[in-house]
VEXLUMFI-765389 format. One record per residue (C-alpha): x, y, z; residue in three letters. Coordinates in steps of 0.2 Angstrom, whole numbers. Each point is the difference from the previous one (the first is absolute). Example, Ala and Ser with C-alpha at 12.3 -4.5 7.8 and 13.67 -1.06 7.14 Angstrom:
! residues 2
c1:c2:c3:rest
62:-22:39:ALA
6:17:-3:SER
***
This chain:
! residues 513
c1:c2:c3:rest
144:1067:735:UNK
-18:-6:-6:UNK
-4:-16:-6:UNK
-7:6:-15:UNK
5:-15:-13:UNK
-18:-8:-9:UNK
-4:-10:-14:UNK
-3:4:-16:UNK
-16:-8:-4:UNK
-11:-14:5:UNK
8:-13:-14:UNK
18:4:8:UNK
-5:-5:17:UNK
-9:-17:-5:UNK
13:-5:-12:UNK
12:5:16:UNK
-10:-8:14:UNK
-2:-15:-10:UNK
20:1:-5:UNK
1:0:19:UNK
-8:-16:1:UNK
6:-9:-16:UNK
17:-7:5:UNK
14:-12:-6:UNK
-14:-13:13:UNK
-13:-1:-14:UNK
11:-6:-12:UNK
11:-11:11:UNK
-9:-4:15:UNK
-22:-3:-4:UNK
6:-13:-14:UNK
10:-10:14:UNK
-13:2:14:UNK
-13:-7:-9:UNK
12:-14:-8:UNK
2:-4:18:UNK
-16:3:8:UNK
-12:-10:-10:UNK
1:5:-17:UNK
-18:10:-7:UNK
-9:-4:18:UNK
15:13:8:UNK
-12:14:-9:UNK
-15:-3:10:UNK
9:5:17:UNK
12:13:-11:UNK
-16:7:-7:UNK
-8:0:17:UNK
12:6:9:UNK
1:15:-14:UNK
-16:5:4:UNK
-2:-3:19:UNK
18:8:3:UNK
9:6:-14:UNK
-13:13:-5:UNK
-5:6:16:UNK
18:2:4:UNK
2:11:-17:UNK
-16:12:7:UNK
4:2:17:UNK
19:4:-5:UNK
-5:14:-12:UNK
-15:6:12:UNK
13:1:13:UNK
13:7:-12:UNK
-11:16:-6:UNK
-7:2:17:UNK
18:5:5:UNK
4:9:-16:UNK
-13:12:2:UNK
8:4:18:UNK
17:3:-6:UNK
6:-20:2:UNK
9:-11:-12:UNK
10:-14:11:UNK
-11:-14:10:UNK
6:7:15:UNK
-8:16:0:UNK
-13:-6:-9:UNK
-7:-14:15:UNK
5:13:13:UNK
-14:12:-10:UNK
-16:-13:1:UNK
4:-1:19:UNK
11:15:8:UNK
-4:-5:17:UNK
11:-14:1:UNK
19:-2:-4:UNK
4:-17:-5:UNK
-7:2:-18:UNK
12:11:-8:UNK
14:-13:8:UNK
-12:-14:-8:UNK
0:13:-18:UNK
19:-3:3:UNK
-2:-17:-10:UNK
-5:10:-17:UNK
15:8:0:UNK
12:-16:6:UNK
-6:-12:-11:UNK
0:12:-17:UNK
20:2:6:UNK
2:-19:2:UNK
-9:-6:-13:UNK
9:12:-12:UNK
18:-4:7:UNK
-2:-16:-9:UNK
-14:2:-11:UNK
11:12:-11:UNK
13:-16:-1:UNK
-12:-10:-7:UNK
-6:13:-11:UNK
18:2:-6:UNK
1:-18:-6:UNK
-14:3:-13:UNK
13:15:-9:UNK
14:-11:1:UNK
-8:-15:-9:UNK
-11:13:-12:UNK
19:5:-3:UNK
5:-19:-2:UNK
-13:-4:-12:UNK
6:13:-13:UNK
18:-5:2:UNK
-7:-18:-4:UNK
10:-6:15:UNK
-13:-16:2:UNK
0:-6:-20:UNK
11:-15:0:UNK
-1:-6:20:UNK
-7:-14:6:UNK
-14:-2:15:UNK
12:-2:12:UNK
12:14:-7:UNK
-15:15:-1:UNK
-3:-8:19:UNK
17:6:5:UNK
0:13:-7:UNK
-11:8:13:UNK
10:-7:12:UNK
15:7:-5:UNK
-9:16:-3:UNK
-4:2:18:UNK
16:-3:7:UNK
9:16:2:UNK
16:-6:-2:UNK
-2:-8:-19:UNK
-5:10:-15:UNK
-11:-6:-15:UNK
5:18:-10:UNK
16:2:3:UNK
-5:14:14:UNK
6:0:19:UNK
-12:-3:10:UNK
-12:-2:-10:UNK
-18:-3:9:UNK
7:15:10:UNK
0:12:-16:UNK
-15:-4:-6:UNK
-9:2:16:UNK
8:17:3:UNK
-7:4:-20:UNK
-16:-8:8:UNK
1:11:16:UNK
2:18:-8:UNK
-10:-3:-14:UNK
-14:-3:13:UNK
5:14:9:UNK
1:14:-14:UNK
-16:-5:-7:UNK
-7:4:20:UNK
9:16:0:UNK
-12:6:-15:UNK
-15:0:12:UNK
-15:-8:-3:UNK
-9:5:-14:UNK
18:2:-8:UNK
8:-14:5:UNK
-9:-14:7:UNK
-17:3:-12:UNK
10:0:-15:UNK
9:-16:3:UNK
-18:-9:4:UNK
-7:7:-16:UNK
15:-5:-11:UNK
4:-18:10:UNK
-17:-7:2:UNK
-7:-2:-16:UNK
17:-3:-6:UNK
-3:-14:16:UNK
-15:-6:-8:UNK
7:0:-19:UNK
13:-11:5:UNK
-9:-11:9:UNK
-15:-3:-14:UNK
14:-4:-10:UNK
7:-13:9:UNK
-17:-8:6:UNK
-4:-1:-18:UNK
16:-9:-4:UNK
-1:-13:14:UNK
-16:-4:-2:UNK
1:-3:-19:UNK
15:-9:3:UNK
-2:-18:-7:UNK
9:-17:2:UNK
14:-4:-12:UNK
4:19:-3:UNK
17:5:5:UNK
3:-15:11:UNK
-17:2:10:UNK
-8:-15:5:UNK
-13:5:7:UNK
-15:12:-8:UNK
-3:18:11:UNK
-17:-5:5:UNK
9:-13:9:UNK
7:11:14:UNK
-16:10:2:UNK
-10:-15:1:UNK
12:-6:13:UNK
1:15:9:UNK
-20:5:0:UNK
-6:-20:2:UNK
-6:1:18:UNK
5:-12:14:UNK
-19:5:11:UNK
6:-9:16:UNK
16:13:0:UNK
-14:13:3:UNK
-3:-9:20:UNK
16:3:3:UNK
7:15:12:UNK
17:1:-11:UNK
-8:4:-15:UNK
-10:15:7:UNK
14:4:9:UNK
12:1:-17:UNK
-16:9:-8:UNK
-2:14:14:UNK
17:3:-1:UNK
2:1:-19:UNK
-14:14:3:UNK
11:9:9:UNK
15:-3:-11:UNK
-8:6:-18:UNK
-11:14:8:UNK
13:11:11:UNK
-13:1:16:UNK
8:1:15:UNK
16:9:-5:UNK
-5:18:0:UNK
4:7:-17:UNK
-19:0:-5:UNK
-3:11:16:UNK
13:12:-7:UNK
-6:1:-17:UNK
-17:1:3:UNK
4:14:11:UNK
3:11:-14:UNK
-19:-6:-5:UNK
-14:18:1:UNK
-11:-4:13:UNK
-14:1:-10:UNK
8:-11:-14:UNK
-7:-20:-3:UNK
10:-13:11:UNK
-12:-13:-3:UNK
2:-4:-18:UNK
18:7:-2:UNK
4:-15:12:UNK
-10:-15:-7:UNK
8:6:-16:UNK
17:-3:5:UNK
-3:-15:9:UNK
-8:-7:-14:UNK
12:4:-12:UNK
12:-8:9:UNK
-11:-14:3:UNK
0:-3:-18:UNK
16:3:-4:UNK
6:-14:15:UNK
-14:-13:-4:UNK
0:2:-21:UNK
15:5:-4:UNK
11:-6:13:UNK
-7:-17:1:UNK
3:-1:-20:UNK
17:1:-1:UNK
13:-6:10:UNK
-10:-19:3:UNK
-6:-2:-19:UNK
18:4:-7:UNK
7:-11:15:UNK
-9:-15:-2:UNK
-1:0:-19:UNK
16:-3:-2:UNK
6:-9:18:UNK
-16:-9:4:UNK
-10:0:16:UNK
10:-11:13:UNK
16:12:-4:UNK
-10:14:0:UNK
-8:-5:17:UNK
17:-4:7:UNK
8:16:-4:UNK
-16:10:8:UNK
7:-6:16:UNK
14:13:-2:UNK
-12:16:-2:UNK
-4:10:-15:UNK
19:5:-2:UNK
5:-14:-4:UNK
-12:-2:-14:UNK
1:18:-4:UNK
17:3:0:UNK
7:-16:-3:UNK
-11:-13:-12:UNK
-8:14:-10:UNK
16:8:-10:UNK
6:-17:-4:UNK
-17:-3:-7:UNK
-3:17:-10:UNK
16:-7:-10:UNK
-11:-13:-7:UNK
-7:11:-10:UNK
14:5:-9:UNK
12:17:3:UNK
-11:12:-8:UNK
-16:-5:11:UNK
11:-2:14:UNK
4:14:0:UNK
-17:9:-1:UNK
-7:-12:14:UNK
14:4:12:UNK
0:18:-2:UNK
-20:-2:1:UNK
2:-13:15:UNK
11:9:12:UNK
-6:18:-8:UNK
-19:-2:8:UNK
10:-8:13:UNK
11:17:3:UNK
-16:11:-3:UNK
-10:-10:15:UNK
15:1:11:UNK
2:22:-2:UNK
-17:3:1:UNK
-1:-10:17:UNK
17:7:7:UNK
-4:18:-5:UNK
-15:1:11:UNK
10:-7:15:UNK
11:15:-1:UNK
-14:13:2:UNK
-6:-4:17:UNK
18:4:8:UNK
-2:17:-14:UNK
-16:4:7:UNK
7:-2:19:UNK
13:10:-2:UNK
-7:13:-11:UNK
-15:2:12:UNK
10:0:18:UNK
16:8:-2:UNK
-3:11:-16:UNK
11:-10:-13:UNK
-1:5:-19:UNK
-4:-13:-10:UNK
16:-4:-11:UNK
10:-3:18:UNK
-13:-10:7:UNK
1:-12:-16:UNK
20:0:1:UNK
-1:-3:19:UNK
-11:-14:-3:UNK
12:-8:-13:UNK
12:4:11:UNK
-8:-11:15:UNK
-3:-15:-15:UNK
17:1:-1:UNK
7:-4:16:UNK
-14:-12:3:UNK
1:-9:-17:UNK
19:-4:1:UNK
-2:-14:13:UNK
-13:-8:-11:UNK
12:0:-18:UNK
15:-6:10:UNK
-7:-12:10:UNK
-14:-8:-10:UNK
-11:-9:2:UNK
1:-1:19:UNK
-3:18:5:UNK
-12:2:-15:UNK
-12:-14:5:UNK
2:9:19:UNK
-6:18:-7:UNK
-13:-9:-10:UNK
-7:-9:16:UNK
-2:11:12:UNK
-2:15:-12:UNK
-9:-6:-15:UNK
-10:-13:9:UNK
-4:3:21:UNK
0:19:-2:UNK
-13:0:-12:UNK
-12:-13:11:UNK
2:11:15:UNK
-3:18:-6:UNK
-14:-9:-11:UNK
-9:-6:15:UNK
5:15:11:UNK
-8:12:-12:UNK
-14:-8:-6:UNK
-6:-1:22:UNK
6:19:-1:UNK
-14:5:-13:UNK
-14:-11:3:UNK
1:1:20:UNK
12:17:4:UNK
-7:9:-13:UNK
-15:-4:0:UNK
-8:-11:-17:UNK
-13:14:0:UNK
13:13:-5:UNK
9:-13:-10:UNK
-13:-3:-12:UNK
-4:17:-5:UNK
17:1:0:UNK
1:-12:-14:UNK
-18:4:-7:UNK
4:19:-3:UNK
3:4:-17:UNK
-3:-17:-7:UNK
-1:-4:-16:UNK
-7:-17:2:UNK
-16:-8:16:UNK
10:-7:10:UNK
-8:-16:6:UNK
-5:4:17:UNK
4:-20:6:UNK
19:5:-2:UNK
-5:13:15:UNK
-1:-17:9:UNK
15:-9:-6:UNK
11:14:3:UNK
-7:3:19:UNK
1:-21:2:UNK
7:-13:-12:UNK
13:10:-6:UNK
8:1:18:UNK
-3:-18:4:UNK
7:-4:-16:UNK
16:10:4:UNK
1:-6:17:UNK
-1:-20:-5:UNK
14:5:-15:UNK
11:7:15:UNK
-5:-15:12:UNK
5:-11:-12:UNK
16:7:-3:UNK
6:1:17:UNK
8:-18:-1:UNK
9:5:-13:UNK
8:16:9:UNK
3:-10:15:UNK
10:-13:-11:UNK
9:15:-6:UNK
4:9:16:UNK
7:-16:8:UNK
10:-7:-16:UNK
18:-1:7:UNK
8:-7:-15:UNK
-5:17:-9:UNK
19:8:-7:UNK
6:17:9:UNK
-7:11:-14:UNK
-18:-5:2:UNK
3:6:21:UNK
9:15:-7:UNK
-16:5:-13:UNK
-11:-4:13:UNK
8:12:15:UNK
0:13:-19:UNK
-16:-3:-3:UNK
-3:4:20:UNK
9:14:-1:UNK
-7:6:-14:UNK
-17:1:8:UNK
4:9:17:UNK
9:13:-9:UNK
-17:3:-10:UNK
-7:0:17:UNK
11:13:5:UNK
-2:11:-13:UNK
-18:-1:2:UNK
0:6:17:UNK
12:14:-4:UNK
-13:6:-15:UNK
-17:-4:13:UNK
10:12:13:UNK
5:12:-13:UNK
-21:1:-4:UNK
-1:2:18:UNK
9:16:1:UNK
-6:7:-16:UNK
-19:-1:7:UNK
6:7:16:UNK
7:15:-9:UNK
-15:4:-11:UNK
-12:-2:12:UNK
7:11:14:UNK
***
């Protein structure tokens, strides 16, 4: 059967590629990276590394995703083997599109479950009348399976399976049916919310509600720069990777949905838009919110202290108990606006994780499109379980080697395979054609050199890091298990690579007789 899904129109595909980006990591994450990394001087290297590796990495992946589209290809591996035929290895190497959309889903959709059990918690009122320490718990006792804060077995399990075939209905409607309907809906709801509660924190002032501390406060904290943090390695190291967190790149799924792009169509502008949408909605609204509200009220030592433990902790933990403040009705708005963007950001980014598998399977052995999507839930599934049972340990191993190698080697394996393989010749008109913007010939440079060494001194630098991992001996069995999983995982996709390159084979052979 054809792959004949498409978008619906131009706005449906930013809004969906910029979904793709925006993640629960713009809310949780950029506000502790910078807390930690220098305060306002971590945006000079975030902002050059935006623009030295985060928007080349955007145009080469939808170059590279509508050059394959045109020729009938919609998974990474197809997709590499197409700019160079000759040689095998980089459908093996396209492999990583598909395994770390399947990873990073099987505990990405967990996380995203959380937000709709605490949007469900903040109706019910659950956090009015607890202290710190109780809301704190709470969490706690949310994620262990074996207690309930509802009254419902199993609880985290429930909600996750709600989470699970939500995610994987809204797939099965296609993509201008489905997935384009969701970003049209979610991400100005997103952004609603999110003005919303910028506005509140930063109007908050001292002595309201039990605040101590004015809003400004935190966002003078948080953008006051430290300049000597800028010299250091760490901090362009935390800011390359939070480039790869908030944009997707490196991961596959915008290959896949710019694959469904015409070939004449603009690719140019359509991704700078997205990229800078979610660049505004990580560095003005996300920085607006969790610190200002945090810091108001528990000042700026607790509110350091409590960094240390990741955007979670504040996210999940502090926040509730704070909304509370406010009194039950605004509570109630705030948490249902709070963890409601946060839902929205999570679905938009775990839906596009679920086409590329689509698009392979559709595209290589013939699958109709409501199967593929059920298969893929299926998989998520099976995957996911380990990661609800045995949290955090076998979450924080999917995330690593998932959420945060994979992405730095396919990043840097791509980016050689277009400006080098393929040629930069034929991968600037490749991004030129159809543009709706000049693009500024330097970046012909910075993608055929900085942006390479810039990926090759992220994934040098992370190699001590991967060693320390690899030779931990005190790690707990099911971090050895999800590893051989995760191993696993990725020969199989191997296998049934091979198995759809050999099928091609014999289907040329036949035609061409």
């Amino acid at each position: 059967m054809a792959n004949t899904d498409s978008w619906g129109s131009r706005v449906g595909l930013i809004l969906a590629m910029a979904g793709n980006a925006v993640g629960l990591g713009n809310f949780l994450r950029f506000p502790v990276q910078a807390i930690q990394n220098g305060g306002g001087a971590f945006i000079i290297p975030y902002l050059v590394c935006f623009l030295l590796m985060g928007i080349p990495l955007l145009w080469v992946e939808w170059s590279m995703g509508r050059f394959g589209g045109r020729k009938g290809n919609h998974s990474t591996p197809f997709i590499l083997h197409e700019m160079d035929p000759k040689r095998a290895m980089w459908k093996y190497i396209g492999v990583f599109g598909i395994f770390t959309n399947l990873a990073v889903a099987a505990y990405y959709c967990y996380l995203e479950s959380w937000t709709l059990s605490y949007i469900w918690h903040s109706i019910a009122g659950s956090f009015n009348g607890q202290t710190a320490d109780q809301v704190a718990g709470f969490f706690s006792n949310y994620v262990d399976i074996n207690t309930t804060t509802t009254g419902i077995p199993f609880e985290p399990i429930v909600f996750w399976l709600i989470c699970l075939a939500l995610n994987t209905w809204i797939l099965a409607q296609g993509l201008s049916g489905g997935v384009e309907k969701v970003a049209k809906i979610g991400m100005p709801l997103l952004i609603i919310f999110g003005i919303f509660l910028a506005v509140k924190a930063v109007t908050l002032t001292a002595g309201e509600n039990g605040a101590i501390n004015d809003g400004t406060v935190g966002l003078n904290f948080l953008w006051t720069p430290d300049y000597s943090s800028i010299w250091s390695a760490k901090v362009w190291l935390a800011a390359a990777g939070q480039i790869f967190f908030t944009l997707s790149v490196g991961m596959g799924s915008i290959h896949c949905y710019a694959s469904y792009v015409k070939k004449k169509d603009d690719i140019a502008l359509n991704a700078m838009s997205a990229g800078w949408m979610n660049e505004f909605v990580e560095v003005v609204l996300g920085a607006s919110i969790i610190i200002p509200i945090s810091i108001g009220y528990l000042g700026i030592d607790r509110v350091v202290e409590l960094t240390q433990s990741g955007g979670l902790g504040l996210g999940f933990k502090t926040l509730p108990y704070l909304f509370t403040q406010w009194g039950p009705t605004l509570a109630l708005i705030a948490g249902v606006c709070w963890f409601g963007l946060l839902f929205f950001a999570g679905i938009t980014s775990s839906l596009a994780m679920g086409t590329p598998v689509m698009g392979f399977l559709k595209d290589e052995f013939g699958w109709k499109h409501k199967p593929a999507a059920w298969f893929f839930g299926l998989l998520i599934l099976i995957l996911g379980l380990p990661t609800v049972i045995w949290f955090p340990s076998v979450f924080d191993e999917y995330d690593y080697w998932a959420g945060t190698v994979s992405l730095v080697v396919f990043a840097l394996v791509e980016i050689i395979l277009f400006a080098w393989v393929f040629g930069m010749d034929k991968g600037w008109k490749e991004i030129t054609t159809g543009a709706d913007i000049k693009v500024p010939t330097i970046f012909r440079l910075i993608i055929k050199f900085v942006t390479p060494l810039f990926l090759g001194f992220v994934f040098i630098m992370s190699l001590p890091g991967i060693w320390d991992k690899i030779t931990d001996t005190s790690a707990p069995w099911q971090v050895h298990a999800s590893r051989v999983l995760l191993l696993v995982l990725f020969l199989t996709i191997c296998w049934f690579v091979r198995v759809a390159y050999l099928k091609r084979k014999a289907a040329y052979k036949t035609t061409h007789r």
